[in-house]
N, C-alpha and C positions, 0 to 999 in steps of 0.2 A: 452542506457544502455544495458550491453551487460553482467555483471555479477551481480547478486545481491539477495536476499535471498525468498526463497518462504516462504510462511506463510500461514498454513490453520487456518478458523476456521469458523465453523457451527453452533454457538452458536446463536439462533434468539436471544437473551436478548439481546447481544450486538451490537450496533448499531456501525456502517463502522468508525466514530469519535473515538468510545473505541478501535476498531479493529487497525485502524491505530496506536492510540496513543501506546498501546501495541507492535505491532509489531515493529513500530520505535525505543521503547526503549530495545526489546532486539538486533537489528540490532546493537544501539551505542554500548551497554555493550559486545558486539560479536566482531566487527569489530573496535573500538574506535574512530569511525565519526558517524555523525547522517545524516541517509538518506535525500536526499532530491526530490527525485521520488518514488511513487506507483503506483504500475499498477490493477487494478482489472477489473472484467468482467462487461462488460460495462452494465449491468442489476442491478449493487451494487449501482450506480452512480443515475439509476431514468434519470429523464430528465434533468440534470445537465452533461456540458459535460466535465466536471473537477472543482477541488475547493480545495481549502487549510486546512492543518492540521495541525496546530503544526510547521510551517513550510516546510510542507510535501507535495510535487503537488501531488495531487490525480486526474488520468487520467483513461480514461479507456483505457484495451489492450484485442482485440477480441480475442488472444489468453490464455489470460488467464480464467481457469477453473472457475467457480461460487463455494465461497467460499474460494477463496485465491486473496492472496495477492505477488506480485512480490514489493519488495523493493531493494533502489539501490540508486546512487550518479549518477545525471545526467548529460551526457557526453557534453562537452563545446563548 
């Protein structure tokens, strides 16, 4: 995945599950497909080394910051 939408949010109430589900739905209503990659800092994840949302791979990516979210349509 090479282009896809960053998402911050610091909110401790919300747990990675609301976060994702959130960020995927403004992704579709933005871009009119529903992602189907998430990238987050591999400390969101816990001892889980990826797991599903909604349809959603949730992976971890070292580069992305604590606190966000990289979403996107993964490449084939």
């Amino acid at each position: 995945m090479n282009i896809g939408l960053l998402w911050f949010d610091d909110d401790p109430r919300h747990s990675l599950t609301d976060k994702v589900k959130e960020a995927a739905a403004h992704y579709q209503k933005r871009f009119g497909q529903s992602p189907t990659l998430c990238y987050v800092h591999p400390t969101a994840l816990g001892q889980a080394e990826q797991h599903l949302v909604g349809g959603v791979q949730v992976a971890a990516g070292r580069t992305v910051l604590p606190n966000h979210l990289w979403l996107g349509v993964a490449d084939a």
